[in-house]
KOLVEXKOL-871535 format. One record per residue (C-alpha): y, z, x; residue number from 1. Coordinates in steps of 0.1 Angstrom, whole numbers, always signed. Layout:
BEGIN
north  up  east  drenba
Y  Z  X  NUM
...
//
This chain:
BEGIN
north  up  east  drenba
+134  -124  +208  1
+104  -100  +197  2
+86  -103  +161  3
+71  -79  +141  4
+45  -103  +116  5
+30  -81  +87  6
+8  -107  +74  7
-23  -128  +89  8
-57  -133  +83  9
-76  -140  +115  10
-101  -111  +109  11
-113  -128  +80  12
-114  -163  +101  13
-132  -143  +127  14
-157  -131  +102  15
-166  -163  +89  16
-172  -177  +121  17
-198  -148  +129  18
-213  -157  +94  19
-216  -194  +106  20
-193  -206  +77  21
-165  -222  +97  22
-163  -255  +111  23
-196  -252  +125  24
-183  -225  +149  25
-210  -194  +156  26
-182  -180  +181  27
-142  -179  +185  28
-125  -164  +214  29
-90  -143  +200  30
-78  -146  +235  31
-72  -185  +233  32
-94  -201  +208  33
-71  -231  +194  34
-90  -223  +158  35
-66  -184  +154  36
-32  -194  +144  37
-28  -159  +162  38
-44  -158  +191  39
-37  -138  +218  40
-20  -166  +242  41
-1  -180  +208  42
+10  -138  +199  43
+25  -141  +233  44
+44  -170  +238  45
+56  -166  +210  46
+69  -132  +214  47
+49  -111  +190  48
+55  -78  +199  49
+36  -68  +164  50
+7  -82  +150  51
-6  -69  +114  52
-39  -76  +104  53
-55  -78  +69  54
-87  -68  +58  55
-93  -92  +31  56
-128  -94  +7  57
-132  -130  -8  58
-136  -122  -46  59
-167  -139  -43  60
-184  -118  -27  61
-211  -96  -48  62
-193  -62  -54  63
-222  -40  -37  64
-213  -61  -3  65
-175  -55  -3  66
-175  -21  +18  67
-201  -41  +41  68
-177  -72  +43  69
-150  -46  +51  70
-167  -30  +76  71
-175  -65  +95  72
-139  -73  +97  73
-128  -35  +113  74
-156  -39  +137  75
-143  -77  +147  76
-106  -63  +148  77
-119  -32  +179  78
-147  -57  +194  79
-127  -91  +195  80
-96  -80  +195  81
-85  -46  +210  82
-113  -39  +231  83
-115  -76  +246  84
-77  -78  +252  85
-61  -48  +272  86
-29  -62  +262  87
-33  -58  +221  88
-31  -18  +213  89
-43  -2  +181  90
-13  +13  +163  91
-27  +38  +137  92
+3  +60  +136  93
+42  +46  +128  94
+54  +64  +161  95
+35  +47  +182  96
+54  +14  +177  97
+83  +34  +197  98
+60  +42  +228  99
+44  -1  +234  100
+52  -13  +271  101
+66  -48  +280  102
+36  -72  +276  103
+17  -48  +248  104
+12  -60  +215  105
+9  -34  +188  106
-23  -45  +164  107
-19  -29  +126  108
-53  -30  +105  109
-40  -37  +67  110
-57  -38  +39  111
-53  -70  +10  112
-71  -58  -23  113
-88  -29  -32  114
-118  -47  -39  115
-134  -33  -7  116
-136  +4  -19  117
-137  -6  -53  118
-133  +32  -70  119
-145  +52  -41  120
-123  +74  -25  121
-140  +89  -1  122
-144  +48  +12  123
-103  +46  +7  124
-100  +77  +31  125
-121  +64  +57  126
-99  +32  +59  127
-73  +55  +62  128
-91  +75  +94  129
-96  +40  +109  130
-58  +34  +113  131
-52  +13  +80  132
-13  +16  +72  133
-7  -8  +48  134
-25  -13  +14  135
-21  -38  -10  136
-35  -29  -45  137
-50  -68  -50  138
-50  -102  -39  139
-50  -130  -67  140
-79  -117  -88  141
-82  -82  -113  142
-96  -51  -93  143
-103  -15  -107  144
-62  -8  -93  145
-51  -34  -110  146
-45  -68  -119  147
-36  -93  -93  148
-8  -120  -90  149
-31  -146  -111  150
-47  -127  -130  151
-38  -144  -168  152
-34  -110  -188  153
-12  -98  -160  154
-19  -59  -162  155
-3  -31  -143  156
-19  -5  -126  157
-51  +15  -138  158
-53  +52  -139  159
-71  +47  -103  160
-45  +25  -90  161
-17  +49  -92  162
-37  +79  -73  163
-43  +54  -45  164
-7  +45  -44  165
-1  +80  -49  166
-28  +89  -20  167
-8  +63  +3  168
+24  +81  +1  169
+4  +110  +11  170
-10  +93  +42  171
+27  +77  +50  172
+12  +44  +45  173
+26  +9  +27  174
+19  +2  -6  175
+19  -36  -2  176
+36  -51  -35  177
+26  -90  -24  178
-1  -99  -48  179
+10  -77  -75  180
+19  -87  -110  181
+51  -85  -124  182
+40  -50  -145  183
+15  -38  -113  184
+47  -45  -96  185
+74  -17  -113  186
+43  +4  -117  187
+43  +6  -84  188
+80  +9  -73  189
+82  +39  -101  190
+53  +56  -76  191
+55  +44  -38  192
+76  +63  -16  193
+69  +31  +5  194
+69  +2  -13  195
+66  -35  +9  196
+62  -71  +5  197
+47  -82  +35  198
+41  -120  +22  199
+62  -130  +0  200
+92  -152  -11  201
+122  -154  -37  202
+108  -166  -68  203
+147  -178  -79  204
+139  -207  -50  205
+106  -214  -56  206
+87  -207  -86  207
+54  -190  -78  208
+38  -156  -91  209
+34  -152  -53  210
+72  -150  -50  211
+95  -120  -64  212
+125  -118  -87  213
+157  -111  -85  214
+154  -77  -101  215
+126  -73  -82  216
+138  -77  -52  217
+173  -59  -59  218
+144  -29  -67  219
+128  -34  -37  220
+161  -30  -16  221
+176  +1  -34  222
+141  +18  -28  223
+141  +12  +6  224
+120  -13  +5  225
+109  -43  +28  226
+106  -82  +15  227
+87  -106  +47  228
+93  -140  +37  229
+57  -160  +43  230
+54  -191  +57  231
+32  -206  +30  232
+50  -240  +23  233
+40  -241  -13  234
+56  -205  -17  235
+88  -219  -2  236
+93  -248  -20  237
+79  -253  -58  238
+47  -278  -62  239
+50  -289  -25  240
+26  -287  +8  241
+53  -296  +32  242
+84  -276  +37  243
+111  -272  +70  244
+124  -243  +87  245
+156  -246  +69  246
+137  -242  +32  247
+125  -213  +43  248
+160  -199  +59  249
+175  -207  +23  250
+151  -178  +11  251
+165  -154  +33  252
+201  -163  +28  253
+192  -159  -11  254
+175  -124  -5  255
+203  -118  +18  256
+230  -123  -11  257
+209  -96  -32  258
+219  -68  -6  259
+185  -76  +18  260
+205  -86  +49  261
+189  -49  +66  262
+157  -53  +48  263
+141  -83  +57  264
+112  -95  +77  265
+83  -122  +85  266
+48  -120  +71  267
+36  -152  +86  268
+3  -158  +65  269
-5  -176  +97  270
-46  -179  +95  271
-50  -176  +56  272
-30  -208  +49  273
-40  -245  +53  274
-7  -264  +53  275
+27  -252  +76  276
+65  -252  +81  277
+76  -277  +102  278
+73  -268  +134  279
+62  -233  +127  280
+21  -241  +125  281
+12  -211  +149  282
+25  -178  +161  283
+27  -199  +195  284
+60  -216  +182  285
+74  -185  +162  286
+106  -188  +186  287
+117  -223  +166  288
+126  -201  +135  289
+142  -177  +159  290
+164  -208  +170  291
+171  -223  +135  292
+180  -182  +123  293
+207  -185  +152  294
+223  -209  +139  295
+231  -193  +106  296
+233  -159  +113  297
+248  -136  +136  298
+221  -124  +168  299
+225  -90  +153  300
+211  -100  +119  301
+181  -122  +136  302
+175  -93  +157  303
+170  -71  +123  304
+147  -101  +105  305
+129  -104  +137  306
+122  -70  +145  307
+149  -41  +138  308
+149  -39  +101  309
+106  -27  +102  310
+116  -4  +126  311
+143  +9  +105  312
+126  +14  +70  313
+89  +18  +87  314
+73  +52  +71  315
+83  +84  +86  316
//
């Protein structure tokens, strides 16, 4: 069965290679190195039909190299990836998801954090032009949008943050609620005509600021909106580095019960996290959830978590 995954990070484990920090590596391959949770051979036996990837800034890096660092992970997503591997096809428009051919995969550029145009427009509409159609306001840390998921004081959104979300709506792209706080988080549903968790859980199961509420997610649902469950054991089950297949299906029969059954999806995190579902350590294997999913659900309602559901509630 074919998957639509809105969350992984290999750009910026393909960056760090180039920059010589990882594993000793100066070079990776996406067609088959063993390093990419999502490389090409792994996107296709396990049946990937979509592949979203982020452009993410470790908040470390010194502000005036953000763009720079942004810039290196685009260029690694056309050199390494599209241009390397007939098979992987930019998508920069929704439409295009309608038009792939058996043994394409559709590539979506993403953005997590805002950090990389920091409060430059012009920077935000060049992303844009480049075919980014998802943007998430912050990752863990405070940004000029807004604060992040971690972020103690837990802010909303700046003055800034709601003309990008504002600006996305504009451009029919995602505003990606994954990282947001709890008050960056209805900031945002009271703006986005396309509001999106790609990454995230049910905080009701597990814990986590990562993970979204019950409100939340009934929000999320009567806006239209999209929750990915995310593979990140510790977001599945509280404290924990381990999880099965089955603690994660016990997140989607939860969101499921909160009216989600047509609006639910899989944001892997495959590449930006360090421990795995049982079973489910690489897109390679991505058919084991598909298996477990069968066996509580009907093929109709797999169909829509695998793939159907993004279709449906996709920007138009």
């Amino acid at each position: 069965m074919k998957i639509i995954d809105t969350h992984c990070d290999a750009l910026l484990k393909l960056q760090s290679v180039k920059r010589g920090k990882y594993k000793g590596k100066t070079h990776l391959s996406f067609t088959d190195a063993p390093e990419l949770d999502t490389n090409l051979e792994r996107l296709q036996q396990g049946e990937v039909a979509v592949q979203f990837f982020a452009i993410f800034i470790n908040p470390d890096v010194p502000s005036d190299e953000k763009w720079q660092h942004a810039l290196e992970q685009v260029d690694l997503f056309y050199s390494e990836i599209i241009e390397k591997n007939p098979a992987m096809k930019h998508i920069h428009t929704w439409d295009q998801l309608d038009h792939l051919e058996q043994g394409d995969i559709g590539a979506v550029l993403t953005l997590e954090g805002a950090d990389a145009f920091g409060n430059d427009l012009v920077k935000l509409r060049h992303l844009y032009r480049m075919g980014v159609l998802s943007i998430g306001l912050t990752w863990n840390n405070a940004n000029l949008c807004a604060d992040g998921a971690e972020e103690p004081r837990g802010g909303g959104l700046t003055l800034l943050g709601k003309e990008v979300v504002k600006l996305n709506n504009q451009h029919h792209v995602f505003t990606d609620v994954s990282h947001a706080t709890v008050k960056g988080f209805w900031d945002i549903l009271e703006l986005a005509d396309y509001p999106f968790a790609s990454h995230s859980n049910s905080r009701a199961i597990c814990d986590h600021p990562r993970n979204l509420y019950d409100d939340q997610a009934k929000a999320l649902f009567e806006k239209n909106g999209l929750i990915h469950v995310v593979f990140n054991p510790p977001f599945i089950n509280e404290g924990k580095e381990e999880a099965q297949i089955t603690d994660l299906i016990r997140h989607i029969d939860h969101l499921c019960s909160l009216g989600g059954a047509s609006q639910i999806g899989f944001g892997s995190d495959f590449d930006g996290i360090s421990s795995f579902v049982e079973n489910l350590g690489n897109a390679g294997v991505y058919q084991n959830l598909m298996d477990e999913l069968l066996r509580h659900f009907s093929e109709e309602q797999v169909r829509g978590f695998a793939y159907q559901n993004f279709l449906n509630h996709r920007p138009h």
